[in-house]
C-alpha positions in Angstrom: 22.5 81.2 -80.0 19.1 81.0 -81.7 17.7 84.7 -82.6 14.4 86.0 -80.7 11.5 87.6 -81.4 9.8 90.1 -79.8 6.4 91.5 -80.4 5.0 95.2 -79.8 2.1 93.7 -78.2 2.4 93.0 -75.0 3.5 89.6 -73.9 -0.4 88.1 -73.3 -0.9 88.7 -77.0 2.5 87.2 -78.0 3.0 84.6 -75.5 -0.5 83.1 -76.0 0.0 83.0 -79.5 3.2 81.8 -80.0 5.8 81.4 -77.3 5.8 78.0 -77.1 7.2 77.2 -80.6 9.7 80.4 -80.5 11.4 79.3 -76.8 11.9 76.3 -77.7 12.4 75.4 -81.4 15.8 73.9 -80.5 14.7 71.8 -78.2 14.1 68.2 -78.8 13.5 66.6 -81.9 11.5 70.0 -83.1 13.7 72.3 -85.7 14.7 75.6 -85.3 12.3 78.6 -85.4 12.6 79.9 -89.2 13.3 83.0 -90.2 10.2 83.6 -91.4 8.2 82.8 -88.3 6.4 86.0 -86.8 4.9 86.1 -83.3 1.5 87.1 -82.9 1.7 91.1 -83.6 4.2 92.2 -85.9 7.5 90.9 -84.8 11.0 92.5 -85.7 14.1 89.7 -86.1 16.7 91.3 -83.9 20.3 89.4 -83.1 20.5 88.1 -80.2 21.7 90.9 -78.1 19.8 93.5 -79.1 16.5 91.5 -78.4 17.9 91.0 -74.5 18.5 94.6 -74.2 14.8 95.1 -75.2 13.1 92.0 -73.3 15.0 91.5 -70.4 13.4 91.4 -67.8 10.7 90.4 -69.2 7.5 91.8 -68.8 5.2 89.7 -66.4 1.6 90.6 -65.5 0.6 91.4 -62.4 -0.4 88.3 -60.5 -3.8 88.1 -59.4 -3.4 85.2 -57.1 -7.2 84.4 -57.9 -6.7 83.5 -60.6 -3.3 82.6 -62.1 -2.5 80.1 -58.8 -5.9 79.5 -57.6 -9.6 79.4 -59.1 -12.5 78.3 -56.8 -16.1 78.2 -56.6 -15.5 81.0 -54.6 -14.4 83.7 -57.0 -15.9 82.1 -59.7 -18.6 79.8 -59.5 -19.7 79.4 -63.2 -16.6 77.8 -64.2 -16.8 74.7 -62.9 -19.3 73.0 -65.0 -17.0 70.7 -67.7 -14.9 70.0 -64.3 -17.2 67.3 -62.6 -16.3 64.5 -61.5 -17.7 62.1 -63.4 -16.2 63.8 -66.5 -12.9 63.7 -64.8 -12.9 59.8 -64.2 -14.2 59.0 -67.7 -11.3 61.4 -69.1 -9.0 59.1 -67.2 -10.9 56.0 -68.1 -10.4 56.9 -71.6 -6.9 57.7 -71.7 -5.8 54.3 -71.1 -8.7 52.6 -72.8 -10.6 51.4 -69.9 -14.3 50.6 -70.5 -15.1 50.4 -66.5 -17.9 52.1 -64.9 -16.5 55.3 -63.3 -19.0 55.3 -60.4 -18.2 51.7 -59.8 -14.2 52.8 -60.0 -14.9 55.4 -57.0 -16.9 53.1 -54.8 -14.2 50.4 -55.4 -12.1 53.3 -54.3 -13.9 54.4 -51.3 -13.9 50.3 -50.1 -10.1 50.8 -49.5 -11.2 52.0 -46.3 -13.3 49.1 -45.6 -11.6 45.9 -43.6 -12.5 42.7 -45.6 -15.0 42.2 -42.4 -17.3 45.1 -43.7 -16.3 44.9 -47.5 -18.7 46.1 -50.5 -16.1 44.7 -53.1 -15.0 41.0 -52.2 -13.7 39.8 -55.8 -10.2 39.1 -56.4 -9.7 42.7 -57.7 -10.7 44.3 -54.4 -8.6 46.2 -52.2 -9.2 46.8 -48.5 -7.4 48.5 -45.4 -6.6 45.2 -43.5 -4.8 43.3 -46.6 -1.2 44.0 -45.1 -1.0 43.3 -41.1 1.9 43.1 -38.7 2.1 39.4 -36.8 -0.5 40.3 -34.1 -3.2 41.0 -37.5 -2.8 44.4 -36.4 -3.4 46.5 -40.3 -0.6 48.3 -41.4 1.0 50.1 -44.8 4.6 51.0 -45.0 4.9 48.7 -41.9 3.2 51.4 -40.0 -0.2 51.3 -38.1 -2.6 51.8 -40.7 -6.2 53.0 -39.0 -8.8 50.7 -40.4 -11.5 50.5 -40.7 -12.6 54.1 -41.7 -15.5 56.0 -41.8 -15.5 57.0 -45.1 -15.5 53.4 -46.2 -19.5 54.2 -46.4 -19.0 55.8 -49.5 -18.7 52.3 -51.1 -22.2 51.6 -50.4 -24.9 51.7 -52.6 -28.5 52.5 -51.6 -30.6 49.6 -52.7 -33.8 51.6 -53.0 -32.7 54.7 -54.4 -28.6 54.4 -55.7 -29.0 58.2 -57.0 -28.7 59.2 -53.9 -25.6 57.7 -52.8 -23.8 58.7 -56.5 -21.1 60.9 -55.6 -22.4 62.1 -59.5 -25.8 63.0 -58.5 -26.0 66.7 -57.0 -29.5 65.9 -54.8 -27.4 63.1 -53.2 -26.3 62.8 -49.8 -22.5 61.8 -51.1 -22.2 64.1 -54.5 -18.8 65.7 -54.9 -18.4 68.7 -56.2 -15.4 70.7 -57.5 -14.5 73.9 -55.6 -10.8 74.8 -56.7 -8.3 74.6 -59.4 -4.7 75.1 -58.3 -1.7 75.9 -60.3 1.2 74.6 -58.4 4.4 75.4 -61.2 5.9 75.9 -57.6 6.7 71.8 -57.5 8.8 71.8 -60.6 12.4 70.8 -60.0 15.2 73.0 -60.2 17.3 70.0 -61.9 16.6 67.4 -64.3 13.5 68.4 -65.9 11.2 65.8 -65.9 7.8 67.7 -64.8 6.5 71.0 -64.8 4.9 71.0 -61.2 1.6 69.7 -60.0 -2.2 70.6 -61.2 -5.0 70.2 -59.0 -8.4 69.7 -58.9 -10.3 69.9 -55.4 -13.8 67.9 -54.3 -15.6 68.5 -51.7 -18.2 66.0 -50.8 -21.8 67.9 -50.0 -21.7 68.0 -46.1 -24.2 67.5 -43.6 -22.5 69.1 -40.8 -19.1 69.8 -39.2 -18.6 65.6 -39.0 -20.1 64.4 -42.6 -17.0 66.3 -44.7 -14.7 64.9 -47.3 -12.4 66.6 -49.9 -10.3 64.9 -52.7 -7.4 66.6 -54.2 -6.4 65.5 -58.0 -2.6 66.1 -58.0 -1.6 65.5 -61.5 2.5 65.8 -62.6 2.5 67.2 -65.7 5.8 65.9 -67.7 8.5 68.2 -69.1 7.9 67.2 -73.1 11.4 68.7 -74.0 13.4 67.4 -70.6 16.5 68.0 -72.8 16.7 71.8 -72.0 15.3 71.0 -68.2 13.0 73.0 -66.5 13.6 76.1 -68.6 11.2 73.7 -71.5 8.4 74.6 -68.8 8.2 78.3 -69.7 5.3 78.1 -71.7 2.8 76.6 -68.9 4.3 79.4 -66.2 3.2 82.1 -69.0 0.2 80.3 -69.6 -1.1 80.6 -66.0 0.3 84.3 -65.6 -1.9 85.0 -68.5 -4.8 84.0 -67.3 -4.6 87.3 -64.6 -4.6 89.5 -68.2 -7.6 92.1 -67.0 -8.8 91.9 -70.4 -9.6 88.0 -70.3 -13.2 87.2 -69.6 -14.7 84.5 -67.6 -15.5 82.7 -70.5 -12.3 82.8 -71.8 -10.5 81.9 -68.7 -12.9 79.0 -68.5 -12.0 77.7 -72.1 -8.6 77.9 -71.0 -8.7 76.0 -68.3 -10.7 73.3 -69.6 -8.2 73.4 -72.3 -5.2 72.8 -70.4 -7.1 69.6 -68.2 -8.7 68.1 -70.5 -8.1 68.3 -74.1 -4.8 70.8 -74.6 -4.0 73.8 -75.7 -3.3 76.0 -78.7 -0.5 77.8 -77.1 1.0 74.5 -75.5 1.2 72.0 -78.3 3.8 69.7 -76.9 2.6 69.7 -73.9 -0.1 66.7 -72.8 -3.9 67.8 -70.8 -3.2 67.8 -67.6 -5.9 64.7 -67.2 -4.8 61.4 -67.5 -4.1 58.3 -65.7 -0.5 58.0 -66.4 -0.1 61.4 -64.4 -1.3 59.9 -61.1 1.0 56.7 -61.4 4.1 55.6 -59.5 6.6 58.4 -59.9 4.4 61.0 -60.9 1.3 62.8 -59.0 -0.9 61.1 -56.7 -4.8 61.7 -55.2 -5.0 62.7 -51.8 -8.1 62.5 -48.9 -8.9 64.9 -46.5 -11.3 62.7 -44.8 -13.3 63.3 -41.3 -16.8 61.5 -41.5 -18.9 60.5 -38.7 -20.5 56.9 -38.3 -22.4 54.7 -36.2 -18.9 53.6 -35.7 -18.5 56.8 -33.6 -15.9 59.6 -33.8 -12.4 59.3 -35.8 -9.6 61.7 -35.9 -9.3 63.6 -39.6 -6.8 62.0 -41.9 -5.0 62.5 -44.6 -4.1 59.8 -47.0 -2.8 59.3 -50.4 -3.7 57.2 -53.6 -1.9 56.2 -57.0 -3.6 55.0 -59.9 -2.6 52.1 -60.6 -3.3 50.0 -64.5 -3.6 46.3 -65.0 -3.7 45.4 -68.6 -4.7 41.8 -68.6 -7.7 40.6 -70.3 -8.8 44.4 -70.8 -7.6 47.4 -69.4 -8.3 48.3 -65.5 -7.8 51.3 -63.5 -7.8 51.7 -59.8 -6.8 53.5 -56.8 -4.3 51.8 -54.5 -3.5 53.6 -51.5 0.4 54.7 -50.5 2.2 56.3 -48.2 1.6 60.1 -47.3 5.1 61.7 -48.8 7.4 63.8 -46.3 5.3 62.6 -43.0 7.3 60.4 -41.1 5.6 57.6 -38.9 4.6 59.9 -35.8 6.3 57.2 -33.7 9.8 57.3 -35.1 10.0 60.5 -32.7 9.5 58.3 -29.4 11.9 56.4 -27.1 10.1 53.4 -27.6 11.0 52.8 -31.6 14.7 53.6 -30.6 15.2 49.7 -30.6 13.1 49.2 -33.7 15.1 49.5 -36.7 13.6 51.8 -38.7 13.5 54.4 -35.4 17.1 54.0 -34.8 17.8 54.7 -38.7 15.1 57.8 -38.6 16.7 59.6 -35.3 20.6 58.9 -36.7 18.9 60.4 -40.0 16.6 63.7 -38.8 19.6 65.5 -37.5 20.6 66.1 -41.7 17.5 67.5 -42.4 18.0 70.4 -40.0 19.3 72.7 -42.6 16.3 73.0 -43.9 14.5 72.6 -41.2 16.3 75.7 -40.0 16.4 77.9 -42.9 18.2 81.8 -43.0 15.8 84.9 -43.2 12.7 85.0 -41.9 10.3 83.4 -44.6 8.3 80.6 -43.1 7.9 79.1 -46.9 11.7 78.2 -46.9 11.3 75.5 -43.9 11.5 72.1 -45.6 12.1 68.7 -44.4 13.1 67.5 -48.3 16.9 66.6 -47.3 15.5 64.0 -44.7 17.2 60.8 -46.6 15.8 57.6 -47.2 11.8 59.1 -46.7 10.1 56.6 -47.6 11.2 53.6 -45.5 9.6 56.5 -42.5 6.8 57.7 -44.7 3.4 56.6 -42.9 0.2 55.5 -45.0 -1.7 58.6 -42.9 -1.4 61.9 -41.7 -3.6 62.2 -38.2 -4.8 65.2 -37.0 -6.6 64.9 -33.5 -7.2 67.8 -31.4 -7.1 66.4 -28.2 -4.1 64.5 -28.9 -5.6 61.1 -27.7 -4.3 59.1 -30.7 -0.8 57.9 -29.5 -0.4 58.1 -34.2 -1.4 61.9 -34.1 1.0 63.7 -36.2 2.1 66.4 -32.9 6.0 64.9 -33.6 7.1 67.4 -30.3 4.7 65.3 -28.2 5.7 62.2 -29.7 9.3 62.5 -29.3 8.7 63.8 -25.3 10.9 61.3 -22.9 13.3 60.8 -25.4 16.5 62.5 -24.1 19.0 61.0 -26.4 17.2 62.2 -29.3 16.5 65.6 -28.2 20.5 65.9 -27.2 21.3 64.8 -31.0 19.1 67.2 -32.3 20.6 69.7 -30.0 24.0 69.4 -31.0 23.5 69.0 -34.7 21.2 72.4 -34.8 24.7 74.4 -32.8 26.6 75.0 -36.3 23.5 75.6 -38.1 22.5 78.6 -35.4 26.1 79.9 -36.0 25.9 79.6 -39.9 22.0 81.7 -39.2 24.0 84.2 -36.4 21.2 82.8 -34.1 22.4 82.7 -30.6 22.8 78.9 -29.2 19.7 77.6 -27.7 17.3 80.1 -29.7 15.9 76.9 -32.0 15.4 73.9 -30.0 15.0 70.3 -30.2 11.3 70.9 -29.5 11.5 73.7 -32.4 12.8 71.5 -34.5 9.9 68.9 -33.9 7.7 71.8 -34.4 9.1 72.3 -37.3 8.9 68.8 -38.6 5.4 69.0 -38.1 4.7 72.5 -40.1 5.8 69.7 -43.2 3.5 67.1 -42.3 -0.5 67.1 -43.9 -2.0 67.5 -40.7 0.6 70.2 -39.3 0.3 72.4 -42.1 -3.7 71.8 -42.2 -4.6 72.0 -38.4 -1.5 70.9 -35.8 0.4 74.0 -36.7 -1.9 76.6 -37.2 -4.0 76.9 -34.2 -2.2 79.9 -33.6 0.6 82.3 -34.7 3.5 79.6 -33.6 6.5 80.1 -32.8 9.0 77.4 -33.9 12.0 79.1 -33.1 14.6 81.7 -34.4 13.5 84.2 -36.5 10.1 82.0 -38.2 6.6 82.1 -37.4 4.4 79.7 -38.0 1.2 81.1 -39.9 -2.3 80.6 -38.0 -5.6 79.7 -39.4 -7.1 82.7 -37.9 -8.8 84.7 -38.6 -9.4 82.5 -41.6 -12.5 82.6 -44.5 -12.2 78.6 -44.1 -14.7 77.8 -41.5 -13.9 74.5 -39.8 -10.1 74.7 -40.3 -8.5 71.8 -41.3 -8.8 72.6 -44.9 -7.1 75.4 -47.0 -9.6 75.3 -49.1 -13.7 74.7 -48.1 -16.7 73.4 -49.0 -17.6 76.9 -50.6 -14.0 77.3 -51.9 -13.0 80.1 -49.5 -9.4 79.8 -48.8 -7.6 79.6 -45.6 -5.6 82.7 -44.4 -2.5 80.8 -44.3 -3.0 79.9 -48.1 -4.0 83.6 -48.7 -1.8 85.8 -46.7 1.4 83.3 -46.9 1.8 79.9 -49.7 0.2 82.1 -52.6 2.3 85.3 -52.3 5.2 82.6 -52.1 4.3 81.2 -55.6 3.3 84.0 -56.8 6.9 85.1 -56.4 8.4 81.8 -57.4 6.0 82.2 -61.2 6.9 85.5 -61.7 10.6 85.3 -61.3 10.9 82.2 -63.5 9.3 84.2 -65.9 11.4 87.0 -65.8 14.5 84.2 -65.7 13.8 82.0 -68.6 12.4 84.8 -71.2 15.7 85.9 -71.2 17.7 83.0 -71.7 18.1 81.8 -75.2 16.6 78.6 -76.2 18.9 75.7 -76.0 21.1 73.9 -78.5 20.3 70.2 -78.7 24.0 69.5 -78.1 24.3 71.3 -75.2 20.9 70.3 -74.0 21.7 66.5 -74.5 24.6 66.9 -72.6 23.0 68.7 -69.7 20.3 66.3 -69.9 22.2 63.0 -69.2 23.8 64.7 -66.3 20.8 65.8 -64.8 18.7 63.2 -65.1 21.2 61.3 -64.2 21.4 63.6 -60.4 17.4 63.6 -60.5 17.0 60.0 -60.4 19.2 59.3 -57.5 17.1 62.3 -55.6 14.1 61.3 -56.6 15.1 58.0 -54.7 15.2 59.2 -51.5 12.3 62.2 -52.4 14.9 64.8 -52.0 14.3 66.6 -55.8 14.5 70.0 -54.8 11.9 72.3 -56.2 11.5 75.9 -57.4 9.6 76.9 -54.7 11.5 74.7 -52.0 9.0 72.9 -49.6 6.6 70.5 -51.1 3.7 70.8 -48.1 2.5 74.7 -48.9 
């Protein structure tokens, strides 16, 4: 075992200084730490015993959720200026060599939503919402009813006698989107195999006219594991880095620099890990962009949506970027619940298959952050290409997966006799979760449960859980966890960020005090893995440090 060092400064000083090259000089192709390398402070070389006895646990800051998981407009409005979004689209312009316009990239974007009837973009590079049907020309992705056109396919549009004003760039413009939050979520990093070291996130919010003109965009950018050799342990320095930025003696300015460091250019303190921004971390495999959209038209009311977008790079003549829309991960086709899919393939394969995700579904203890729906196989043949949230539950696609499977008796027995051992396993009594608990439950893991469906009220989904509501909130509007101002909802406050906040701090505590790892061993532990984290990642099953993958 390598030796350690430990510093009699406390761990901000040393970790930011540091802690990167110390933890894992024996990982990779990097050489050991020398002898002669001191952390920042004085260090004392101590064998390897005597420098657990003195580190372990380690000593973790106190979280300020504000801060080390999420940063908005909110709480700190002044640090938002290098994180526009016209900066961030060049950044990933650049990183693959792209010379395209970035506004023209986001309105070819926003045309997804278009039908090829109403289309802004008609070359042979555009994409639009109708391009896959079913036989009756009915539009479709994943095979699944697909709404289309939308409303937000305005955004594609350029005014012809003043395009400032529709720039989503230009902050006097009707459509300019600006950034309210940052969000750290180390949470998403899997236990096993170590290829990534969670999710980072950038939130838009386009400038609204009103309860019916809103739209967010969440950046979700995976950022790889650069020594996936030693696993997930390799990831310490980033979970320092954002527990560090809660040091009381950080200023705003320095907590700006080091945020912009870590998104956009790197960081001192991190040098083998990449910035956070660039193309190759919203591709297939990695993160992804996702819409909260719910804009109003002369087309007339739609129901909010959620949908999700990969980047995706052709390299022919020159190098082109653009957004292709996918399916919304862990949200099964809302039909798959209902009686009338039982003859449809796919629905007899998704109600054979639910009844093995009730483990998770059904979690011990009481924590409402362990219910997960990540051990449902074969997701994304059930995946949907959107997430629909309407209140009066008119849309027969809305994502209420109780209502939807209402009718269907076989189901509901299945799901009933599956969830008896799992009660006994919990020392529930029988009957105390129910089939309709367990479609409840389902829905807490879907976009628009967890945003709105869910959390109209303090619901109860059975057992010993509670599902969290959104009031009384500081998010006006619902729907979002975070707003146009960058408040945060109470579920995000009073429930997800304690969670993670837990999750950051005892991986801290964890991997300080477990010694770097050999290469040997680490090679060896590494084909294995990767080897198990491939076949999950599969069937999006990886399991994650902080379990569900929706909060």
């Amino acid at each position: 075992m390598h030796l350690r060092y430990v510093s009699k400064f406390p761990l901000i000083a040393a970790v930011m200084g540091a802690a990167a090259s110390v933890s894992l000089g024996a990982c990779g192709g990097a050489d050991p730490v020398d002898d002669d390398v001191v952390a920042a402070g004085e260090a004392q070389e101590l064998t390897a015993e005597g420098a657990e006895a003195l580190t372990c646990p380690a000593s973790v800051p106190v979280i300020d959720m504000r801060k080390s998981l999420i940063v908005t407009k909110e709480t700190d409005p002044d640090l938002f200026t290098e994180f526009s979004l016209s900066f961030v689209l060049n950044r990933l312009l650049a990183s693959v060599g792209s010379s395209q316009d970035p506004e023209e990239v986001y309105k070819r974007w926003w045309d997804t939503q278009n039908d090829a009837a109403n289309a802004v973009f008609t070359d042979a590079d555009a994409i639009h919402c109708d391009d896959e049907t079913d036989s009756n020309g009915n539009p479709t992705l994943n095979g699944y009813p697909y709404t289309c056109p939308r409303n937000e396919g305005v955004l594609a549009q350029t005014d012809p006698s003043d395009p400032g004003l529709s720039s989503p760039f230009n902050p006097a413009g009707n459509h300019f989107m600006e950034p309210v939050a940052l969000v750290n979520r180390f949470d998403l990093a899997p236990k096993e195999g170590g290829s990534h070291c969670g999710e980072y996130r950038i939130i838009y919010a386009k400038k609204s006219a009103g309860a019916t003109d809103r739209n967010f965009i969440i950046f979700e950018a995976q950022l790889p594991n650069p020594h996936p050799e030693c696993g997930v342990a390799a990831c310490l320095p980033v979970a320092e880095f954002w527990a560090n930025l809660s040091d009381p003696n950080m200023t705003a300015t320095q907590r700006q620099a080091a945020l912009e460091g870590f998104y956009f250019y790197g960081r001192p303190e991190l040098p083998d890990f990449e910035p956070v921004i660039k193309a190759s971390h919203f591709m297939a495999g990695t993160g992804q962009i996702r819409t909260n959209q719910f804009m109003a038209s002369s087309r007339g009311f739609q129901p909010w949506v959620l949908r999700e977008f990969k980047l995706e790079l052709d390299n022919g003549s020159s190098p082109r970027l653009f957004f292709k829309p996918v399916t919304v991960k862990e949200n099964p086709f809302p039909g798959l619940f209902n009686a009338s899919f039982a003859s449809d393939p796919r629905g007899a394969a998704f109600q054979s298959s639910f009844p093995d995700a009730l483990d998770e579904l059904v979690p011990s203890g009481s924590d409402e952050n362990d219910i997960s729906l990540r051990t449902l196989p074969d997701q994304e043949l059930f995946n949907s290409g959107e997430s629909i949230m309407d209140p009066g539950d008119f849309d027969p696609n809305n994502n209420n997966y109780r209502a939807r499977m209402q009718g269907n008796t076989a189901f509901a027995a299945d799901i009933t006799t599956a969830l008896g051992p799992i009660l006994v396993s919990r020392d529930l009594p029988s009957g105390m979760v129910t089939a309709d608990n367990a479609a409840d439950r389902a829905t807490t893991q879907s976009c628009a449960g967890c945003h709105e469906l869910s959390s109209r009220d303090d619901e109860n989904v059975g057992g010993v859980h509670v599902w969290p509501a959104h009031f009384p909130t500081t998010a006006p509007g619902t729907f979002v966890h975070v707003n146009e101002a960058g408040e945060i909802s109470a579920p995000l406050q009073w429930t997800f960020l304690p969670h993670r906040a837990q999750v950051l701090t005892s991986f801290i505590e964890d991997k300080a005090c477990t010694g770097a790892c050999s290469s040997e061993a680490a090679s060896a532990a590494s084909i294995a893995a990767s080897a198990d984290e491939a076949l999950l990642d599969g069937a999006e099953q990886v399991p994650t440090l902080g379990g569900s993958t929706t909060h």
